[in-house]
C-alpha positions in Angstrom: 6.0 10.7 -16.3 6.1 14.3 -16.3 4.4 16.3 -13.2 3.7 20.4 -13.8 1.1 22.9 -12.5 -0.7 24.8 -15.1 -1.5 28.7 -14.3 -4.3 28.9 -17.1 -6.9 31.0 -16.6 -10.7 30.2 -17.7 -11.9 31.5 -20.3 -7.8 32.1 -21.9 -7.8 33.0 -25.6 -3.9 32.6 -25.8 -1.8 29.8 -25.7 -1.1 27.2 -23.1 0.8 28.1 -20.1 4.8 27.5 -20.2 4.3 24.7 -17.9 2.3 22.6 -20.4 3.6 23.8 -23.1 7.1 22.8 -22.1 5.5 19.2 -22.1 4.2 19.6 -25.6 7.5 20.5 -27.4 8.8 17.4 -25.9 5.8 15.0 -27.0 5.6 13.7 -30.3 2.1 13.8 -32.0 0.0 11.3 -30.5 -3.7 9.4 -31.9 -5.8 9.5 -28.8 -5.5 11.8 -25.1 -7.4 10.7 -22.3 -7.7 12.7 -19.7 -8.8 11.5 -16.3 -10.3 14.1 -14.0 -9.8 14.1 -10.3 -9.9 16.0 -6.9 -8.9 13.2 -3.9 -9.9 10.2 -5.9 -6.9 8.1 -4.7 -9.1 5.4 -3.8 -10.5 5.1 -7.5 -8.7 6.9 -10.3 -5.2 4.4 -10.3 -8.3 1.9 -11.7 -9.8 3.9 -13.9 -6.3 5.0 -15.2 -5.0 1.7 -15.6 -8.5 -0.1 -17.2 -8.6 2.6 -20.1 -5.2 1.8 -20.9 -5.5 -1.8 -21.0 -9.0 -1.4 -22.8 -7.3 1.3 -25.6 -4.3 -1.5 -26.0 -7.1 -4.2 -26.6 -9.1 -2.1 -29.1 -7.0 -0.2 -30.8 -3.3 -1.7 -31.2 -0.8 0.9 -32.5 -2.6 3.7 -31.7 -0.3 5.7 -29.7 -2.2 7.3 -26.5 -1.5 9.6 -24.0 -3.2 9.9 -20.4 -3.5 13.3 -18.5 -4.1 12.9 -14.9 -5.6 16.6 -14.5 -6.1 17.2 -11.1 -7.8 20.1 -8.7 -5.1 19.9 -6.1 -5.8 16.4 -4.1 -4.4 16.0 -0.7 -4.5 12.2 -1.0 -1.6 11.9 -3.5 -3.7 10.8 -6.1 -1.4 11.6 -9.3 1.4 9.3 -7.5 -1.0 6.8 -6.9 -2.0 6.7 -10.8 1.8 6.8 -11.9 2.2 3.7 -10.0 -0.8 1.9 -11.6 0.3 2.8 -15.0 3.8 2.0 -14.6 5.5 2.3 -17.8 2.4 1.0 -20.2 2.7 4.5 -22.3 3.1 8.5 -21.8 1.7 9.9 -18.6 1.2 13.5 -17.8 0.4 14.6 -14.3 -1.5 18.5 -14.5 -2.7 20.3 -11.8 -5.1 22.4 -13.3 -6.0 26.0 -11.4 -9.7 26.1 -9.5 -10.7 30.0 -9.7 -13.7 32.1 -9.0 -17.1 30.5 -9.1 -15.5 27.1 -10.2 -15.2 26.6 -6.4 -18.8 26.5 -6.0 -20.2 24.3 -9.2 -21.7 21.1 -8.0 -21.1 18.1 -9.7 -21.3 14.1 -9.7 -17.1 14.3 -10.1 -16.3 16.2 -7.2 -13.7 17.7 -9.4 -13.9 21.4 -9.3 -12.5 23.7 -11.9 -13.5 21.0 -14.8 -14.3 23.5 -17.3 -10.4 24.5 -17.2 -9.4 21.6 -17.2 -11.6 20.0 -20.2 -10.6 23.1 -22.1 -7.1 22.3 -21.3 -7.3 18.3 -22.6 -9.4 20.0 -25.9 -6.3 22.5 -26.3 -3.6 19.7 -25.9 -5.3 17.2 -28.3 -5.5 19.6 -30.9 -1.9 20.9 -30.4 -0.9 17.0 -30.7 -2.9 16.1 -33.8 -4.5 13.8 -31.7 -7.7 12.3 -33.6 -9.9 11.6 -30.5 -10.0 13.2 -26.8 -11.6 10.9 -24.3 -12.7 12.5 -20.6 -13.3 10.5 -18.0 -14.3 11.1 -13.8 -11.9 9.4 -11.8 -14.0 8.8 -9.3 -16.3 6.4 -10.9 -15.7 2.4 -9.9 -17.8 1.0 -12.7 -15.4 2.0 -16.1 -14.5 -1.2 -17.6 -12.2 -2.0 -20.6 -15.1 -2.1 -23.0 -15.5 1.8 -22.4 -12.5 2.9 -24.6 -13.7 1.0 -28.1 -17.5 2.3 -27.3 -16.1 6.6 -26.8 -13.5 6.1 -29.4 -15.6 3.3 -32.3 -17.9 6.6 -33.5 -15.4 8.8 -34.1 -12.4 6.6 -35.5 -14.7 4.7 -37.9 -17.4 6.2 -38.5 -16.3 10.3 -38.8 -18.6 11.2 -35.1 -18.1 14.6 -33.9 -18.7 13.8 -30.2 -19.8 10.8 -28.0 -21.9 11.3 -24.9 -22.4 8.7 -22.1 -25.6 7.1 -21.7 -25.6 5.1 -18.2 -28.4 2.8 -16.8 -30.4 4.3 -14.6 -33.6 3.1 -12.1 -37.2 4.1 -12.9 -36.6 6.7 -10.7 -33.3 7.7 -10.8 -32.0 11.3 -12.2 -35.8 12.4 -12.4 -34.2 16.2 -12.9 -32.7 14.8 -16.3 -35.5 12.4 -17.3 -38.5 15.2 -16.8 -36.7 18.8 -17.3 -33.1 18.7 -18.5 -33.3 15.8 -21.5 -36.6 16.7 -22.9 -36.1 20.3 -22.9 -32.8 20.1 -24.8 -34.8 17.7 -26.9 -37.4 19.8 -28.1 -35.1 22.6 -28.7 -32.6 21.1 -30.8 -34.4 17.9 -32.2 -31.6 15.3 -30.9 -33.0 12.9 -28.0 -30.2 13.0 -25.7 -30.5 10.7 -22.8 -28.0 11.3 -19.8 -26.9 15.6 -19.0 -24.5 15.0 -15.8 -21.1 14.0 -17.7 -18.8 10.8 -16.4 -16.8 10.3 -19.7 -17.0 12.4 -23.0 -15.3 11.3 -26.5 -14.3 14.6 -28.9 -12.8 14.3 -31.8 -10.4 16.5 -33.5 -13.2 18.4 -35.9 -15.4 19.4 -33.0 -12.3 20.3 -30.9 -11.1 22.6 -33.6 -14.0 24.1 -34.8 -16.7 23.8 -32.0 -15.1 23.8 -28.1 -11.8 25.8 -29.6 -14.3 28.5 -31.1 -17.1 28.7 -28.4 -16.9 31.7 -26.0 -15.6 30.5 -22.8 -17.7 33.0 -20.9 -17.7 33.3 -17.1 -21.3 31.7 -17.2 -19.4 28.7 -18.2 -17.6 28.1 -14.7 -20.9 29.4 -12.9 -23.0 26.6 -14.5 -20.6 24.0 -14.8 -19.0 22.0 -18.0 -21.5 18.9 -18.6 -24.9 20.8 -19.1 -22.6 22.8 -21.7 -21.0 20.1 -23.3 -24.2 18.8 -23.7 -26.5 21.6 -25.0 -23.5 22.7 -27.3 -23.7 18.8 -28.6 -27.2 19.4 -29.1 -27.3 22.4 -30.7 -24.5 22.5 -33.0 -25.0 21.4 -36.8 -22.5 17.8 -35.6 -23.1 14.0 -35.7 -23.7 13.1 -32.2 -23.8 9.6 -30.9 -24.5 8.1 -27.4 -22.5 5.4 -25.9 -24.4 3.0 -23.8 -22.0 2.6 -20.6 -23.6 0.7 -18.3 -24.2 1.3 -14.5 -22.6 4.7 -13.6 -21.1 3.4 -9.7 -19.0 5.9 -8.0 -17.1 6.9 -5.2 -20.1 9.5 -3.1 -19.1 12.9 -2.6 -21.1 16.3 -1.4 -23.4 17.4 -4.0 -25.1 20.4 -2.3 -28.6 21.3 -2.0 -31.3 20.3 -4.2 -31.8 24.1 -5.3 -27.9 24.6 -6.3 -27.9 21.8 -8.7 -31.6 22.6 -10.1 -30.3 26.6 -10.4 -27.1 25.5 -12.2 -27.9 22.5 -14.6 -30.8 24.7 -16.1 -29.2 27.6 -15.9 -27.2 26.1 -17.9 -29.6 25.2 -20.8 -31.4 28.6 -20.3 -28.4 31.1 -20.5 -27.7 28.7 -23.8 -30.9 29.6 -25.1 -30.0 32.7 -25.9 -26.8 32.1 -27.4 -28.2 29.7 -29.8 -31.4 31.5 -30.0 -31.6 31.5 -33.8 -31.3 27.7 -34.3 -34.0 26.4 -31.4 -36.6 28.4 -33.1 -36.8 26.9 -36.3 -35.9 22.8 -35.4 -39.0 21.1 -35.5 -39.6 17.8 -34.3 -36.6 15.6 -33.1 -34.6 12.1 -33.7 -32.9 9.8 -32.4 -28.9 9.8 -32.3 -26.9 6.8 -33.5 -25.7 4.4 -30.3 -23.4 2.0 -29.8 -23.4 -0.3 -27.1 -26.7 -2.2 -26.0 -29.4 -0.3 -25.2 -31.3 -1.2 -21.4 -34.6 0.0 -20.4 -35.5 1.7 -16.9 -34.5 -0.4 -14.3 -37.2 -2.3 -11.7 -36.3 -0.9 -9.2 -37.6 2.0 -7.3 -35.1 2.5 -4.4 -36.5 5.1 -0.9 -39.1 7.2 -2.2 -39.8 10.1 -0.3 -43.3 11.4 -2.2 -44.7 13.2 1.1 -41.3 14.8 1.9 -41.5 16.1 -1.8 -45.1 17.4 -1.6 -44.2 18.9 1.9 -41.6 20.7 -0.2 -44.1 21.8 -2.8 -46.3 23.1 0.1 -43.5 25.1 1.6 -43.4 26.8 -1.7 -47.0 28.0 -1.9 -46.2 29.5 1.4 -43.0 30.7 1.0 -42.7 32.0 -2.9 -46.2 32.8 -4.5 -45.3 36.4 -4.7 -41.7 34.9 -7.1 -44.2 32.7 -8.6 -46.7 35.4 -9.8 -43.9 37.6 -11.4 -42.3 34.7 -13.4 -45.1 32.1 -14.5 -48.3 33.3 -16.7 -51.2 34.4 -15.2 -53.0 31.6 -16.3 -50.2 29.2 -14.9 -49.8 30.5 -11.8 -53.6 30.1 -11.2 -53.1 26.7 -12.1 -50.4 26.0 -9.9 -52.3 27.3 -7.3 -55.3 25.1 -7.6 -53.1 21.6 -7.7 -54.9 19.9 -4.8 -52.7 18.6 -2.3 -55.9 17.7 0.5 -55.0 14.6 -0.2 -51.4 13.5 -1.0 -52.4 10.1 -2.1 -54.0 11.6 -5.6 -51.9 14.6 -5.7 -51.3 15.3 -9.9 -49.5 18.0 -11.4 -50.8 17.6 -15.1 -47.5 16.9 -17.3 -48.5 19.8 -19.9 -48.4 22.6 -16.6 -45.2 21.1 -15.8 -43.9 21.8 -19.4 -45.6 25.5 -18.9 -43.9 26.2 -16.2 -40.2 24.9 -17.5 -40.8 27.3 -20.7 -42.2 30.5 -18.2 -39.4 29.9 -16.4 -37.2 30.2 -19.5 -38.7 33.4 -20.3 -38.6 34.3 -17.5 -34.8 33.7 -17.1 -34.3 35.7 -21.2 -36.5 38.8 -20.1 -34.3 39.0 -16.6 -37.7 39.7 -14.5 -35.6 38.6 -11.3 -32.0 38.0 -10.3 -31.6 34.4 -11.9 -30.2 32.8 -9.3 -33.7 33.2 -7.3 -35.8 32.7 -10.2 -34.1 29.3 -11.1 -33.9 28.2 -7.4 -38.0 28.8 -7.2 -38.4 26.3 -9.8 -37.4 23.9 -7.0 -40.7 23.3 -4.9 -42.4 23.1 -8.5 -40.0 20.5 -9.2 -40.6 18.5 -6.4 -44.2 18.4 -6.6 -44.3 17.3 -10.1 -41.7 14.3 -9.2 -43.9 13.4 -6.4 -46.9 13.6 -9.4 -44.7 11.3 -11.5 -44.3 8.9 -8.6 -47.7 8.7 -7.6 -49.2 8.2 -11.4 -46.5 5.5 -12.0 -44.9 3.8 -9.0 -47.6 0.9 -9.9 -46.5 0.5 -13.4 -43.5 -1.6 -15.0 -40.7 0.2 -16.0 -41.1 -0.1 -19.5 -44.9 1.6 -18.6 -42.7 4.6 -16.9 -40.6 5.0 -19.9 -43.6 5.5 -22.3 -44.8 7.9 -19.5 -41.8 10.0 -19.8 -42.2 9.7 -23.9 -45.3 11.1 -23.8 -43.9 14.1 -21.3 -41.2 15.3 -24.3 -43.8 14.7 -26.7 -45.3 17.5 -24.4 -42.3 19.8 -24.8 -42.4 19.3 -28.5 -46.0 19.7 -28.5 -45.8 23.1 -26.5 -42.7 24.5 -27.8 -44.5 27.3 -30.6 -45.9 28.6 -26.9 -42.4 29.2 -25.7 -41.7 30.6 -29.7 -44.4 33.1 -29.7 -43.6 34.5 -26.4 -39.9 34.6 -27.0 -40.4 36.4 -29.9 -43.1 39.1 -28.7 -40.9 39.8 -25.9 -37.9 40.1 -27.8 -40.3 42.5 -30.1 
């Protein structure tokens, strides 16, 4: 086992740092690196470590494979804890990777802060190794299994994928931020129906490292948005083969995830500062399709869990009293007078029409490109709209089977695709 801190710095151009590279000149070339992120996951990660590499030895004998424990600086001697689960099954590197800047203050599912460094790191090390996959998992998830090393790894290794994303079961009304803004946005962008945004474990292989992560500008926005919106929208929006694999239950060890507003302002800040970037590909994808899977593929669960519809139209009310005069600069005129009318008299048959909600979403885009208000405010306003068009969704479906809420949601990206020459034309006159 070999234990070094790294110094890199986001965003690097040059090479590693000595302390990693020393590791390299002593590793031979190597088929797969798995890197397991973590940040005080003691309780977790010595499983995770230890289940991918009995599920890589059971689906791919011979290969030769290399873990990287990369770690944010636990307290909980988590790296020790993985070297003794992994024993001596195969190479083991333990990497403290540095947490800089606004790094500190991304909010994320792992808990691990500083992962764009350190996915940037594993990319860097895989391709230095020749390896011909790089698989990313959380270490603080409890429900990885053995099956998950074939299901990243199967795409890439026989059948030439670029990149695998997770899909993960989820409850009617579970990730409603994904299921109603962040997937069918990025859908109707860049035509590829992409299920799950919030990371968990990521398969690259070496194509994509080389000439895709390797060659995108690691820009500060990167750090202040966070690593999984952009390894998703850059998935979606790159000319690569993308496939999903379907994971099963995502279970993991709880951990603060900040307000409501922080994670709405960062995972579509993320998708909106993209925009720009890949400005000249959204505009002229038309449509969308499905992306190959493998795994089997399960519906919406049953069941809906502690709704809390009148604290979310409470929240929508606060925003009609708190931020019309936001509101006003960044939506239409005709969709803030819309907005304004929702009637909320009577909670009970409270609707926020699905095509308003997609209005919104793309005026707040615009909004966002022409810079009408420091983005950080504009995004976190989109909170109280978001909230009152969940509690909308609720309402309108909580009677209905799951399957019934699934076609609901269809019919909402059909909306986004339906509505996109909108966001087009105004895009373009303000760019004019």
């Amino acid at each position: 086992m070999d234990r070094l801190e790294s110094n890199q710095q986001p965003g690097a151009e040059s090479s590693l740092p000595e302390s990693v590279q020393a590791l390299l000149d002593r590793t031979e070339p190597t088929d797969i690196v798995v890197g397991v992120l973590t940040f005080n996951d003691g309780a977790t990660a010595p499983a995770v470590a230890k289940t991918l590499i009995e599920g890589f030895r059971r689906s791919v004998p011979g290969q030769r494979v290399l873990l990287v424990n990369c770690d944010a600086g636990s307290q909980d001697g988590t790296g020790d804890l993985i070297e003794q689960a992994v024993g001596h099954e195969g190479p083991f590197w333990a990497v403290r990777h540095p947490v800089l800047g606004s790094s500190l203050h991304v909010i994320s599912e792992s808990g691990v802060p500083g992962r764009d460094v350190a996915v940037r790191m594993l990319a860097t090390v895989s391709e230095r190794l020749a390896a011909r996959a790089c698989v990313i998992v959380d270490g603080n998830l409890k429900s990885v299994d053995q099956r998950w090393p074939e299901l990243l790894t199967s795409p890439i290794l026989g059948k030439g994928a670029d990149c695998v994303l997770p899909q993960f079961s989820r409850n009617r009304y579970e990730g409603t931020l994904t299921n109603t803004l962040l997937a069918p946005l990025t859908r109707a962008l860049y035509g590829k129906r992409l299920t799950y945004h919030q990371g968990g474990a990521y398969a690259f292989s070496d194509r994509f490292m080389h000439s895709t992560l390797a060659a995108q500008p690691w820009d500060d926005e990167i750090a202040l948005y966070g690593i999984d919106g952009w390894v998703t929208t850059v998935a979606a929006a790159e000319p690569i083969e993308v496939h999903e694999a379907v994971l099963g239950a995502r279970v993991r060890q709880g951990k603060p995830m900040g307000d409501l507003s922080t994670i709405i302002a960062q995972s579509v800040g993320c998708i909106f500062h993209l925009m720009e970037r890949y400005q000249g590909m959204w505009e002229s994808v038309k449509g969308s399709r499905t992306v190959p899977m493998v795994g089997e593929p399960i519906g919406l669960g049953e069941s809906v869990g502690t709704l809390h519809v009148e604290r979310m139209i409470q929240g929508f009310r606060q925003g009609l009293r708190d931020l019309v005069p936001i509101w006003q600069i960044v939506l239409a005129p005709d969709t803030f007078q819309r907005v304004l009318e929702l009637g909320i008299d009577d909670p009970d048959s409270f609707r926020f029409p699905s095509s308003l909600w997609v209005q919104v979403v793309y005026d707040l885009a615009l909004a966002y490109h022409d810079r009408l208000l420091h983005r950080e405010h504009l995004l976190k306003s989109l909170t109280p709209l978001y909230l009152g068009y969940t509690a909308s969704l609720i309402l309108a479906t909580r009677p209905l089977s799951g399957k019934r809420v699934e076609e609901h949601l269809e019919r909402l990206a059909v909306e986004y695709e339906t509505m996109k020459s909108y966001l087009i034309q105004r895009w373009r006159w303000s760019d004019g």
